[in-house]
N, C-alpha and C positions, 0 to 999 in steps of 0.2 A: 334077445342078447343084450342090446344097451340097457333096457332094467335092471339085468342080472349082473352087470355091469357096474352101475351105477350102483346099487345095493353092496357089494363089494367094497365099491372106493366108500362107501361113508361106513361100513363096518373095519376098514383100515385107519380112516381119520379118527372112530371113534377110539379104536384098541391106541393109535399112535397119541392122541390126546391121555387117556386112560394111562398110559406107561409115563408119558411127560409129568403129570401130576403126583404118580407115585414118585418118580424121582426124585419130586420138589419136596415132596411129605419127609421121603428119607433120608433127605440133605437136611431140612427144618429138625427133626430130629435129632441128625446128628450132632448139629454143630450146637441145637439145646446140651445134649449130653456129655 
């Protein structure tokens, strides 16, 4: 259970980093265009 667990929280960290950086990309973007 705590593996499956653990594997969990770093597949949240990675999606929650992964959306943060889109963010930045399509702010960077926008205020280019």
């Amino acid at each position: 259970a705590r593996r499956r667990a653990g594997e969990v929280k770093g597949i949240l960290q990675h999606l929650g980093l992964s959306t943060a950086i889109r963010t930045q990309w399509n702010r960077s973007t926008f205020s280019t265009r």
